[in-house]
MDAnalysis code that builds the backbone (N, CA, C; Angstrom):
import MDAnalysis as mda
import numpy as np

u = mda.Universe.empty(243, n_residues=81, atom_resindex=np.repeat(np.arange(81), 3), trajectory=True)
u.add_TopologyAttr("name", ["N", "CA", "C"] * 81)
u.add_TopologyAttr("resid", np.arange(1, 82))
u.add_TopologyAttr("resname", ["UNK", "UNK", "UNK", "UNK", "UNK", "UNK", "UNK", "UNK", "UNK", "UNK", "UNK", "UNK", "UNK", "UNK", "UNK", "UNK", "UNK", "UNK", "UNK", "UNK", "UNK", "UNK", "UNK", "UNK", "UNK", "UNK", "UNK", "UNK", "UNK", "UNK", "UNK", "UNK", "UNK", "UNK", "UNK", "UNK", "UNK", "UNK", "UNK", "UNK", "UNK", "UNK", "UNK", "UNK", "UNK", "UNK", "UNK", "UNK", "UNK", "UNK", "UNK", "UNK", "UNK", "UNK", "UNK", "UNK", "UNK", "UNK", "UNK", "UNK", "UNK", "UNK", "UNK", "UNK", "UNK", "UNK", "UNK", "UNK", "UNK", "UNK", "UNK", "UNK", "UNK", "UNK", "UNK", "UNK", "UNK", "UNK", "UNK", "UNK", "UNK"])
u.atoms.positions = np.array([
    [91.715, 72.621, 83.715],
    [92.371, 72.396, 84.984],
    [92.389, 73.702, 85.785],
    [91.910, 73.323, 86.680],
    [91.869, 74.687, 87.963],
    [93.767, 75.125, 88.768],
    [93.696, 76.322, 88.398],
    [95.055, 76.903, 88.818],
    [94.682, 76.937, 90.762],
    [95.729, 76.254, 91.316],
    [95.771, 76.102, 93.116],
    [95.306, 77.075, 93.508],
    [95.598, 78.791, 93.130],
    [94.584, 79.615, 93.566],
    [93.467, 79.574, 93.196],
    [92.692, 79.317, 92.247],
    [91.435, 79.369, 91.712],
    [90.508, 77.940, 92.938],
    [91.156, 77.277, 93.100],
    [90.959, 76.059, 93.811],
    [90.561, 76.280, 95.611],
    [91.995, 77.192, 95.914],
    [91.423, 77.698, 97.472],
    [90.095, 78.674, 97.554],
    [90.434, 79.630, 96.368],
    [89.357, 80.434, 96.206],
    [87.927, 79.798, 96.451],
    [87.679, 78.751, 95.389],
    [86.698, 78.033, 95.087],
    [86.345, 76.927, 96.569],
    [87.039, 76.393, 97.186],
    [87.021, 76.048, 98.734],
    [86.549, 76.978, 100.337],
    [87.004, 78.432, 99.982],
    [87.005, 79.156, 100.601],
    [85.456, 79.269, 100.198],
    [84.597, 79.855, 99.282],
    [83.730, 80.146, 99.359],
    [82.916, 79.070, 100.040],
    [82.664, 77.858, 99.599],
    [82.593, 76.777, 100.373],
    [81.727, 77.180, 101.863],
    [83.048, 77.915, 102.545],
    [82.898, 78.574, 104.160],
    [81.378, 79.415, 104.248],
    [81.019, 79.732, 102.789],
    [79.889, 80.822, 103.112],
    [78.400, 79.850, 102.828],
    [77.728, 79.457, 104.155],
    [76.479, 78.650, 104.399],
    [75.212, 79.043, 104.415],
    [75.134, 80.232, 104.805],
    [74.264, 81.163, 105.264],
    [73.829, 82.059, 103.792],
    [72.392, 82.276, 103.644],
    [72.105, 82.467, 102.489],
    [72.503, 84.043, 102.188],
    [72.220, 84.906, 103.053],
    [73.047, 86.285, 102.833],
    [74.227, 86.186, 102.595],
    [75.046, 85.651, 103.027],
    [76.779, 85.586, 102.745],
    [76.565, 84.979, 101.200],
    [75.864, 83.690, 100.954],
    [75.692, 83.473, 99.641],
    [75.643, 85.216, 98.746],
    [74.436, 85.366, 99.379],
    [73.822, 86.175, 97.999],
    [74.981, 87.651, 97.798],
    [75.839, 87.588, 98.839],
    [76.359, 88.700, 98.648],
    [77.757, 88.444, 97.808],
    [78.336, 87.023, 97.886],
    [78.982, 86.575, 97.504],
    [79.322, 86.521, 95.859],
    [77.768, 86.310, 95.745],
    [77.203, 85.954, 94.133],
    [77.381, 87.344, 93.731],
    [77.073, 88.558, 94.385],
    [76.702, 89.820, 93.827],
    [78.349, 90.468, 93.363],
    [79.365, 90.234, 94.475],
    [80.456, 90.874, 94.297],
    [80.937, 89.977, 93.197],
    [81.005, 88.804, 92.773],
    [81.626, 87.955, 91.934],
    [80.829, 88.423, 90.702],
    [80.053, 88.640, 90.416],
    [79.117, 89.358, 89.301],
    [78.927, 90.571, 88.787],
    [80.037, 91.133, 89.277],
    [79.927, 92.704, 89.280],
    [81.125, 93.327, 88.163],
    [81.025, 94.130, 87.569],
    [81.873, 94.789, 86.306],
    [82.541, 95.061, 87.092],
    [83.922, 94.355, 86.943],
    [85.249, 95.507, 87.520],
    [86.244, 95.498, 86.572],
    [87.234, 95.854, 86.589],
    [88.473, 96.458, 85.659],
    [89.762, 94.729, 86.396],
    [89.881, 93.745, 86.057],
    [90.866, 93.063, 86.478],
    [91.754, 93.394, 85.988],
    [93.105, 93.045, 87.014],
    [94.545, 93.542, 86.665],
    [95.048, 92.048, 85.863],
    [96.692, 92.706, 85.163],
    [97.141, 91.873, 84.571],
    [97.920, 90.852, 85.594],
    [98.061, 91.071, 87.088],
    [98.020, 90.193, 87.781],
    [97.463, 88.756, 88.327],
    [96.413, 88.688, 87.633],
    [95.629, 87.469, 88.281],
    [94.195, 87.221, 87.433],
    [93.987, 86.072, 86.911],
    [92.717, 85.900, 86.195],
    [91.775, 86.392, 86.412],
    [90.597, 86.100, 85.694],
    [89.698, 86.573, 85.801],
    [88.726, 86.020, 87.088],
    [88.904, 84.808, 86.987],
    [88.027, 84.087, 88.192],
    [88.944, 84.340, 89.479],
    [90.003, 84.668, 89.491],
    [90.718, 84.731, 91.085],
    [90.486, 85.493, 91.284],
    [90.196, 86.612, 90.154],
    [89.691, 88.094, 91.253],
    [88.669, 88.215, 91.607],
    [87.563, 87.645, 90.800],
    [86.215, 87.636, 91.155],
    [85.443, 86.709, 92.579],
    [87.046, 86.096, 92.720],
    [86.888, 84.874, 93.481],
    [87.101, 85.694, 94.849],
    [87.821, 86.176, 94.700],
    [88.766, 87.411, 96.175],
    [87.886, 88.758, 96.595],
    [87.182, 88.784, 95.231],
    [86.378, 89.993, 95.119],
    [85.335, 89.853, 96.115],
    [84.402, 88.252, 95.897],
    [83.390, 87.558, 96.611],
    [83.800, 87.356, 98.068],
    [84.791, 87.276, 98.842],
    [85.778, 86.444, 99.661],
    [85.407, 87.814, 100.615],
    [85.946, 89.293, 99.912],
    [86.212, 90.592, 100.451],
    [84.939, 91.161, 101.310],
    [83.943, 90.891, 100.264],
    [82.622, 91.495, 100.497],
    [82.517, 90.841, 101.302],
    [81.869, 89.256, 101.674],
    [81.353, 89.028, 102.843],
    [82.143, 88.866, 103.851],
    [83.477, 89.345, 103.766],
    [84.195, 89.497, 105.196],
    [83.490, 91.147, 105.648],
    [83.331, 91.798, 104.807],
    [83.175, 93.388, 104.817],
    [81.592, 93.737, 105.409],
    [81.146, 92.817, 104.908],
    [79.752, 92.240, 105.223],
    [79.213, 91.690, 106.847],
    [80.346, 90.755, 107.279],
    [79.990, 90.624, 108.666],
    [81.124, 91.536, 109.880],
    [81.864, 91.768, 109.153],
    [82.260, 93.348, 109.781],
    [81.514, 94.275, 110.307],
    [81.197, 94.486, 108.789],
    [80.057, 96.285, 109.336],
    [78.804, 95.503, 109.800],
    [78.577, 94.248, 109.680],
    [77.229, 93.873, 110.656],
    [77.087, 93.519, 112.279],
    [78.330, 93.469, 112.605],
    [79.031, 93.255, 113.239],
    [78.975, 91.796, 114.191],
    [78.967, 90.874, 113.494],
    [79.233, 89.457, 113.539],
    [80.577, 88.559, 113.082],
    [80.907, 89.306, 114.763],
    [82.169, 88.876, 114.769],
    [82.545, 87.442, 115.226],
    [81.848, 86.673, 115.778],
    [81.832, 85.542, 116.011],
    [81.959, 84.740, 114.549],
    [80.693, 85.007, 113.547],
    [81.303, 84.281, 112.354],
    [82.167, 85.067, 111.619],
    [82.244, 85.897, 111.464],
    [83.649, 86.745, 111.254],
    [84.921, 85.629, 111.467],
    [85.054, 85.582, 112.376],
    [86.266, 84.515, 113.434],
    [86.320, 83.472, 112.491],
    [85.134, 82.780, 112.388],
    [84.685, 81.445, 112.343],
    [85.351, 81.223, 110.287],
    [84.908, 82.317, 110.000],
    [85.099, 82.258, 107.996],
    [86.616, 82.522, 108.416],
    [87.026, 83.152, 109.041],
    [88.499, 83.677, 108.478],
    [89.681, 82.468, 109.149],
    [88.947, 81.476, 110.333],
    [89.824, 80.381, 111.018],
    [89.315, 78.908, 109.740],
    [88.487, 79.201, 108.793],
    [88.473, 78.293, 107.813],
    [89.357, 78.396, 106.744],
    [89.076, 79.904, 106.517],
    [89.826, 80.732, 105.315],
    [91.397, 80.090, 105.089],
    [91.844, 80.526, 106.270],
    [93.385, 80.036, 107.240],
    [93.842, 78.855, 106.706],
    [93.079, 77.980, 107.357],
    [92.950, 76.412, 107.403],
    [93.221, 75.956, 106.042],
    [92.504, 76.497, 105.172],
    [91.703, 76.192, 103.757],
    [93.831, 76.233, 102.952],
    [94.392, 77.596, 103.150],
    [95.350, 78.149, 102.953],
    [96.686, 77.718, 103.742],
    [96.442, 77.270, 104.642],
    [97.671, 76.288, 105.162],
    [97.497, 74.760, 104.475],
    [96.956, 74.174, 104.634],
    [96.927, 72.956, 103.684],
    [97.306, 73.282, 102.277],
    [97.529, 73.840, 101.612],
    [98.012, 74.180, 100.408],
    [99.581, 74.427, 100.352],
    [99.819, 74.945, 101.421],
    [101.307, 75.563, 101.752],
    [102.339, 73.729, 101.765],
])
């Protein structure tokens, strides 16, 4: 059974269509990091993925889908509430 964060997480990515946001997605979620005793293993990897391609159309500076992932992101996270 999927924990409600693991669930938005897993929805949120969802938002990423575009095959670069994919692949960058895949890369940060795949990557050796140190998780805290705060939060599983998949929620961080999940947040980890989430970070990068916001960080991603930031410094690319595509801010239009910028807008567009983070008014889903939102969305995704109010329905849960």
């Amino acid at each position: 059974m999927l924990s409600h964060k693991r669930r938005y997480c897993l929805e949120i990515e969802g938002c990423f269509h575009r095959n670069q946001e994919q692949a960058i997605a895949r890369r940060a979620r795949n990557s050796n990091v140190n998780v805290p005793k705060s939060s599983s293993v998949q929620e961080y990897r999940s947040s980890t993925a989430f970070e990068a391609v916001l960080g991603f159309l930031y410094e690319t500076r595509q801010d239009e889908r910028l807008q567009d992932v983070m008014k889903q992101a939102f969305s995704i996270t109010l329905r849960g509430m």
